[in-house]
C-alpha positions as CSV (number, residue, x, y, z in Angstrom):
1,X,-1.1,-10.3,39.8
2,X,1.0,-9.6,37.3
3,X,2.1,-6.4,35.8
4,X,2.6,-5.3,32.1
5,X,3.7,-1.9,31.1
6,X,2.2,-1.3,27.6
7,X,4.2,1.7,26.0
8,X,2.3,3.6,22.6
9,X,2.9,7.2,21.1
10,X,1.1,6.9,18.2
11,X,-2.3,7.0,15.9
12,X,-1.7,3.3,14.8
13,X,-0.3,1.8,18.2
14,X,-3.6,3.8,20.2
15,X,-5.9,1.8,17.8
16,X,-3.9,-1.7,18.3
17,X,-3.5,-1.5,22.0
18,X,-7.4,-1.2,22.0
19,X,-7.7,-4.8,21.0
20,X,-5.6,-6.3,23.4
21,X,-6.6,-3.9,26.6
22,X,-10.1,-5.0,26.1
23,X,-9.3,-8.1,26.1
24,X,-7.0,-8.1,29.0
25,X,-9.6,-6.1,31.0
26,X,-12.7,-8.9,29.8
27,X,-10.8,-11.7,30.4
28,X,-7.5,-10.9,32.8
29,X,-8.6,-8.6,35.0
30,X,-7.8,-11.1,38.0
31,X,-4.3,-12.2,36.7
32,X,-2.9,-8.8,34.9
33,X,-2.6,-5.6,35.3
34,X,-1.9,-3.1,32.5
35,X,-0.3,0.5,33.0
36,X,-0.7,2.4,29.7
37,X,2.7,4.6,28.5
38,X,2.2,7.6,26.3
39,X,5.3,9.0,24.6
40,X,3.6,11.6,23.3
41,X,5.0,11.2,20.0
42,X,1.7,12.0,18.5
43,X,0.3,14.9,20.7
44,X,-2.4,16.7,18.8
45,X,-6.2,15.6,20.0
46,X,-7.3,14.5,16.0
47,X,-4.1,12.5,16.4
48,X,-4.0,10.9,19.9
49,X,-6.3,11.4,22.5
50,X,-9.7,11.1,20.8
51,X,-8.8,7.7,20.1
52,X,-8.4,7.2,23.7
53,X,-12.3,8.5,24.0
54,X,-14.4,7.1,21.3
55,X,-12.3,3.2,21.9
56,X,-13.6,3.2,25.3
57,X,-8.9,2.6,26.2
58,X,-7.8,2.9,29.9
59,X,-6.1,6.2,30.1
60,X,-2.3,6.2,30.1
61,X,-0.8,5.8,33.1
62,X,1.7,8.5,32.5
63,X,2.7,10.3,29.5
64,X,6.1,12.1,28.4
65,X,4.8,14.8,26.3
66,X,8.1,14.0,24.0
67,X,6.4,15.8,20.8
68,X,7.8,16.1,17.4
69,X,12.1,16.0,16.7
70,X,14.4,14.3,14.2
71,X,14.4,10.9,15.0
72,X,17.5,10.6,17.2
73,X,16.2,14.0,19.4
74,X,12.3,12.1,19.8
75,X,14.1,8.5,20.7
76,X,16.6,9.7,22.9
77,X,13.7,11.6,25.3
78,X,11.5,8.5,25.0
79,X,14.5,6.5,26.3
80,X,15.3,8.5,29.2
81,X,11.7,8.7,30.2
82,X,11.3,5.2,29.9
83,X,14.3,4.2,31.6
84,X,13.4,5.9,35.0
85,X,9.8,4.7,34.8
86,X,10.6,1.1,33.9
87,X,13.2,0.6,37.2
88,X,10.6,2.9,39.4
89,X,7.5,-0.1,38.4
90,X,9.7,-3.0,37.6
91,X,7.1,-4.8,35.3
92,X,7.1,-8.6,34.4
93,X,6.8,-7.7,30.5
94,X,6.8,-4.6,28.3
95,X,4.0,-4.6,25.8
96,X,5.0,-2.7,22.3
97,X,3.3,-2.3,19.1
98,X,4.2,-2.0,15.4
99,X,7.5,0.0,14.1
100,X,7.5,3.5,15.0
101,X,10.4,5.5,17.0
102,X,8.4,4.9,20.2
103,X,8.2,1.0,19.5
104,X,12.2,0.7,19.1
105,X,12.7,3.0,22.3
106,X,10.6,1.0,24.3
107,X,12.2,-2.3,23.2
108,X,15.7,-0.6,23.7
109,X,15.2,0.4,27.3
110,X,13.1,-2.5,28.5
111,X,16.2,-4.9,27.1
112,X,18.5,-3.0,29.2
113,X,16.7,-3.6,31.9
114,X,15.9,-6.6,31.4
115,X,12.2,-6.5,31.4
116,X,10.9,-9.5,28.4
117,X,10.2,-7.1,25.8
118,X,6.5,-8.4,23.8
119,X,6.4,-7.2,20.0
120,X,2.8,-7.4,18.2
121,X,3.0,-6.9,14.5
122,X,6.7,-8.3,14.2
123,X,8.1,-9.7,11.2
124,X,7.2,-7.3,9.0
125,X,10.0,-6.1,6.5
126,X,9.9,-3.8,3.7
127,X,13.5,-4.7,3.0
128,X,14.1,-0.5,2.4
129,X,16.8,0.4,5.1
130,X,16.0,3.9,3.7
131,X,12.5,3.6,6.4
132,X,13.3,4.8,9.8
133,X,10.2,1.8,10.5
134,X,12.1,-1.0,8.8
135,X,14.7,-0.1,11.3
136,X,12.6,-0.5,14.3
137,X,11.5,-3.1,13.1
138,X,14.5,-5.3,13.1
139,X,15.7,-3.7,16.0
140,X,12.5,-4.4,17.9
141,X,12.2,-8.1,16.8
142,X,15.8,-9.1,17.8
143,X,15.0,-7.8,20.9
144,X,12.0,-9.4,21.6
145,X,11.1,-12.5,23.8
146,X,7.5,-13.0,22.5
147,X,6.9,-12.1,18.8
148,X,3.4,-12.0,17.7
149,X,3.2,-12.0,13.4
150,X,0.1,-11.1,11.7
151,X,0.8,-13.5,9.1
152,X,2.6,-16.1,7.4
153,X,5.0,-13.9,5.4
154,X,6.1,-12.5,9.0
155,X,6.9,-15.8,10.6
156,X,9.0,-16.7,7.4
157,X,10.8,-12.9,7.7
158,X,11.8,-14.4,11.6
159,X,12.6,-17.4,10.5
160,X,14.9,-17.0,8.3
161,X,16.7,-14.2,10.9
162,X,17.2,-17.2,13.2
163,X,13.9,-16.6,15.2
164,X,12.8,-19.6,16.8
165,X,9.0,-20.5,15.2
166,X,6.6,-21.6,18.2
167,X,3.7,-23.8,16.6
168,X,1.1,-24.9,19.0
169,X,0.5,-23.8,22.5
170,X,3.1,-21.6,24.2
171,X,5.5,-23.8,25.9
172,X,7.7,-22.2,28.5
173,X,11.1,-23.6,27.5
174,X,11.0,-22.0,24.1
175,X,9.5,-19.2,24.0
176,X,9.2,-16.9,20.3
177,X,7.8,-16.3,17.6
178,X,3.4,-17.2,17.2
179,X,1.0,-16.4,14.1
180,X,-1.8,-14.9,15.7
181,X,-3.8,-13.0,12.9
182,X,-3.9,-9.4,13.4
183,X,-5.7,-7.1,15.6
184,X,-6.5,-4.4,13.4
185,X,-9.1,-6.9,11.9
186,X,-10.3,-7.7,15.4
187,X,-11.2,-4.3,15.8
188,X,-12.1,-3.3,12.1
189,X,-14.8,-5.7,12.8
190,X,-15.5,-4.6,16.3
191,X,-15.8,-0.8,15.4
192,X,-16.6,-0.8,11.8
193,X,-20.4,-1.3,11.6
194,X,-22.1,1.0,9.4
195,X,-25.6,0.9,11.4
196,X,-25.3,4.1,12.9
197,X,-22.5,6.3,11.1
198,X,-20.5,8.9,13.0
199,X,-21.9,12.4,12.3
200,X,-18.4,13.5,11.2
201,X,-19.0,11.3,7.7
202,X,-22.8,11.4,7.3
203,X,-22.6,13.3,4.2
204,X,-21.0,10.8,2.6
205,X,-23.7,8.3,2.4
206,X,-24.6,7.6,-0.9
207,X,-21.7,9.5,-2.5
208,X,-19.2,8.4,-5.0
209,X,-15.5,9.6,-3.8
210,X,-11.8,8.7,-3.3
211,X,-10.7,8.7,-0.2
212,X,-6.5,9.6,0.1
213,X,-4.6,9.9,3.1
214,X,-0.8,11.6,2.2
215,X,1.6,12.2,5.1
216,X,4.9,10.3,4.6
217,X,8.2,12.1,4.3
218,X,9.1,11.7,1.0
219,X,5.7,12.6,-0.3
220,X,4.8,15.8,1.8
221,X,8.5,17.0,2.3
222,X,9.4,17.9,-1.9
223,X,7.0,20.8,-3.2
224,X,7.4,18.7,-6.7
225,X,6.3,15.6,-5.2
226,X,3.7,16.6,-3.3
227,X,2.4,19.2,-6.2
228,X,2.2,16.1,-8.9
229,X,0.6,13.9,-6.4
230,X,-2.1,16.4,-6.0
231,X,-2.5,17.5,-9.7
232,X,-2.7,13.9,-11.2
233,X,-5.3,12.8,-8.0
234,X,-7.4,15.7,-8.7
235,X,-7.2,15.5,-12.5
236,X,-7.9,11.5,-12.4
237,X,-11.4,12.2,-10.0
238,X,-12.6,14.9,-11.5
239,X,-12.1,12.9,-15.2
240,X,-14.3,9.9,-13.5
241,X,-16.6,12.4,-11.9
242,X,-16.0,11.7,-8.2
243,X,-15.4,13.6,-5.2
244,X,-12.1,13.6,-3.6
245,X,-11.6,13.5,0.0
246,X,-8.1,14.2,2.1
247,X,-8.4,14.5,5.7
248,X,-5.6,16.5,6.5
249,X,-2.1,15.3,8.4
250,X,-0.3,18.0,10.2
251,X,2.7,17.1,8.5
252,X,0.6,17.7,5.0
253,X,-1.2,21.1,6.3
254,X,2.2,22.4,6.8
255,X,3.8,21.5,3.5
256,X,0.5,22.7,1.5
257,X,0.3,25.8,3.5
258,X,4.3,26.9,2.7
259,X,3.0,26.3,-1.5
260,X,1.1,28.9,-3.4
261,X,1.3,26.6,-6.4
262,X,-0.4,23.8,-4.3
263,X,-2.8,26.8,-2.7
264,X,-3.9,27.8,-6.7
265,X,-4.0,24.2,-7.7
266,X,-6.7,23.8,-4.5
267,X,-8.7,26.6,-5.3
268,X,-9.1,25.7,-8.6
269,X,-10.7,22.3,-7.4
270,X,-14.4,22.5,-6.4
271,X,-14.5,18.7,-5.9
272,X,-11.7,18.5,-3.0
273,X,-12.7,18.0,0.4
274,X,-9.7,19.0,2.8
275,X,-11.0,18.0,6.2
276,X,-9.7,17.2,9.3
277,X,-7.7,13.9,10.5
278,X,-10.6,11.5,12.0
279,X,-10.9,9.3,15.2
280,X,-10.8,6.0,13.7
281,X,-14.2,4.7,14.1
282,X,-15.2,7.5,11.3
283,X,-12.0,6.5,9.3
284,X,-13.2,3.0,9.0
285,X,-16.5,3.6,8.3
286,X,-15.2,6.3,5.2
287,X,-13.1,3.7,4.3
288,X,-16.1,1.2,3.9
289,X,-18.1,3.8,1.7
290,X,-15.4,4.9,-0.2
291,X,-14.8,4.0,-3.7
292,X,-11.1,3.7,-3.7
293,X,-8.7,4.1,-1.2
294,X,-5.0,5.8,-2.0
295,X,-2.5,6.2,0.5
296,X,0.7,6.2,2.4
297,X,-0.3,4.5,5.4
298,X,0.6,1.2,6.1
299,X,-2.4,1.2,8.4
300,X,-5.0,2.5,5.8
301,X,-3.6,-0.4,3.2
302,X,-4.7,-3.3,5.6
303,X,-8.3,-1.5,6.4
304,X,-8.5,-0.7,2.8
305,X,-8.8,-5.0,2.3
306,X,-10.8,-5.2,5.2
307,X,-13.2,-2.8,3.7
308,X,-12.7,-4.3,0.0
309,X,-11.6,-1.6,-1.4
310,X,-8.8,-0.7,-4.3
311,X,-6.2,0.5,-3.0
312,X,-3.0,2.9,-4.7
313,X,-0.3,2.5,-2.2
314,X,2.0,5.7,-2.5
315,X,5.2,4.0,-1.6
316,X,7.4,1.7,-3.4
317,X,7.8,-1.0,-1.1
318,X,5.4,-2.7,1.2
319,X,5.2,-4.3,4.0
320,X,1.9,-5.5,3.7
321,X,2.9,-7.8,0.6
322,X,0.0,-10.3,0.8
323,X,-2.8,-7.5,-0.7
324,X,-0.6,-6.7,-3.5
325,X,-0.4,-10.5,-4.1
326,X,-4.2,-10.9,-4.4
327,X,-4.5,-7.7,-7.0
328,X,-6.7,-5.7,-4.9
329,X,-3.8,-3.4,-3.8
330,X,-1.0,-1.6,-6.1
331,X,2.2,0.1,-5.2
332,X,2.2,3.3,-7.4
333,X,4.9,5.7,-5.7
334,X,4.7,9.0,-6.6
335,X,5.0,8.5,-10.4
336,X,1.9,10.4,-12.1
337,X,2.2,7.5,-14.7
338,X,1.7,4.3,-12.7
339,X,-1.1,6.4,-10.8
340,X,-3.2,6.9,-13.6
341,X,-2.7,3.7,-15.1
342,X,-3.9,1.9,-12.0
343,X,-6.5,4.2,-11.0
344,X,-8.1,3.6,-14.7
345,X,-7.6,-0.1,-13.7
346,X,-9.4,-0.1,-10.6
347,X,-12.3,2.0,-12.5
348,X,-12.4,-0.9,-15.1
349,X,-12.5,-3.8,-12.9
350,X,-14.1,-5.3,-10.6
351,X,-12.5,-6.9,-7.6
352,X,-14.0,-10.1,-6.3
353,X,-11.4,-11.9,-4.9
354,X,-10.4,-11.4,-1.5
355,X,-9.1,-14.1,1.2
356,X,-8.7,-13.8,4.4
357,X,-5.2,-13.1,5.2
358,X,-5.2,-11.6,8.7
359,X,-6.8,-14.1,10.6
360,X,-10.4,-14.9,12.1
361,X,-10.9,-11.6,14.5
362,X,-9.4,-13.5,17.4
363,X,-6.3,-12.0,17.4
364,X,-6.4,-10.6,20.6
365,X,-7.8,-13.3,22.5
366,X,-4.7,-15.5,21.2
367,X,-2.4,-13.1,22.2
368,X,-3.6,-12.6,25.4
369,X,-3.9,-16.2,25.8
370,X,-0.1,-16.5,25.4
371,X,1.1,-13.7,27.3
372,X,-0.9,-14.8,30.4
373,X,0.9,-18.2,30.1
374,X,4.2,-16.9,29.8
375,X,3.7,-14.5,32.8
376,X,2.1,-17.5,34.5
């Protein structure tokens, strides 16, 4: 048997590691065994744990508690938790997920002790050095004996970095970089059927509405910012006659809370839905009744294709550059301008056109496939 410590902390890596630990419980359960991690970077229920429940995830193994902290503070206590738990179980591979401060710690530690450190979702680049992720990103993949990328773009990013590109079956005297497809497809089509909706978004049947997620820095963090971005979004549905629903980040609750102008712009708005952050099976199936789709997330982009939905993208750089590329997906920042010039476009038009990009739903299974023959 061989071991794999698989370290998350965070909303996206919970519903990523689902996908794999299913797979590796289906399939491996004779050849690998997987000890969960929680950092605790994200530690409130709506944000963590009920994503735990409702995908059916092994429980975590241990968890830090390491909670909320500038980014040097939260890294540093995942590192020196991580370091005594990695030389107390001495596993043949550390499993981590995606670019958040967790991903890099666990990367950095696992290196040091050198434990093969596995990156799924790597090659991704934004090329912004001004995003704490693009950082762990590049930090993660140079560090990294197995590098899983969701696409084509992503093997090119590694290439060109000097990553060696494996094509074909995993071949133990060069080991790297693999396209795999991407398991937040695998499970958009494992947990996104609509035949039996999750009471949380039953109402919404039938119902015309934008669906927004905000909880980025530079979005939530500047009153102006976050005031434009919610007059112009609840200007443009209420012109088009649609309801407009936010479930509500911590990080946005705070920031809205501090702002009487944002209070009095909110109370004015009959057609605003603030509700709570949602487990993800609800999120997907929102996302699949939704009209449009704006957002921050890099998460909510991708499931906002898989859903074939519009999508605004409130940042200015991407690294999910293949849905801009097929014109169902716009990168609108927090101008008020480009908003309502691309919401009026998404109105107008009808979107037909979308490829498959992220692979067959098989993600995990390749994945697995590899890592068991490199533990092997």
């Amino acid at each position: 048997m061989k071991k794999i410590v698989t370290i998350v902390g965070a909303r996206p890596q919970f519903i990523k590691a689902a996908a794999l630990n299913r797979v590796f419980r289906r399939d491996y359960s004779n050849a690998i065994i997987e000890d969960i991690v929680h950092t605790g970077q994200h530690y409130d229920d709506a944000m963590s744990e009920v994503f735990f429940r409702e995908m059916d995830i092994a429980p975590p193994h241990a968890h830090f508690s390491v909670g909320s902290g500038s980014h040097g503070v939260q890294t540093g206590k995942m590192m020196i938790e991580l370091e005594q738990y990695l030389l107390a179980e001495v596993p043949d591979a550390v499993l981590v997920y995606g670019d958040t401060n967790t991903t890099m710690a666990g990367a950095l530690v696992a290196a040091k002790c050198n434990i093969p450190v596995i990156h799924v979702e790597a090659g991704l680049r934004s090329y912004s050095r001004t995003m704490p992720e693009e950082i762990n990103r590049i930090v993660t993949d140079h560090l990294s004996t197995l590098l899983f990328s969701p696409t084509l773009q992503g093997v090119e990013n590694l290439e060109s970095e000097g990553m060696k590109v494996q094509l074909g079956p995993y071949h133990a005297a060069h080991p790297g970089v693999f396209q795999c497809g991407d398991v937040m497809y695998d499970n958009a089509l494992h947990y996104g059927k609509l035949d039996h909706l999750h009471p949380s978004v039953q109402k919404w049947k039938d119902q015309s509405f934008v669906l927004t997620t905000i909880h980025r820095d530079h979005n939530t963090d500047d009153p102006k910012v976050l005031y434009t971005l919610l007059e112009t979004l609840i200007h443009l549905t209420r012109q088009h006659q649609l309801q407009w629903v936010l479930p509500v980040h911590p990080r946005l609750k705070k920031n809205m809370e501090a702002n009487a102008d944002i209070q009095n712009l909110l109370r004015d708005a009959e057609h605003v839905h603030l509700i709570e952050p949602l487990g993800y099976v609800a999120m997907l199936q929102l996302e699949q009744m939704a009209t449009m789709i704006v957002t921050d997330s890099g998460g909510v982009q991708k499931e906002a294709y898989f859903a074939q939905k519009p999508c605004l993208i409130l940042r200015d750089t991407t690294e999910w550059k293949e849905i801009i590329a097929t014109g169902n997906a716009f990168l609108v920042g927090a101008n008020a301008e480009k908003i309502k010039e691309k919401f009026e476009y998404c109105m107008q038009n009808k979107m037909n056109h979308w490829p498959l990009l992220y692979g067959d739903g098989s993600a995990a299974e390749q994945i697995a496939r590899v890592i068991f023959e490199f533990l092997a």
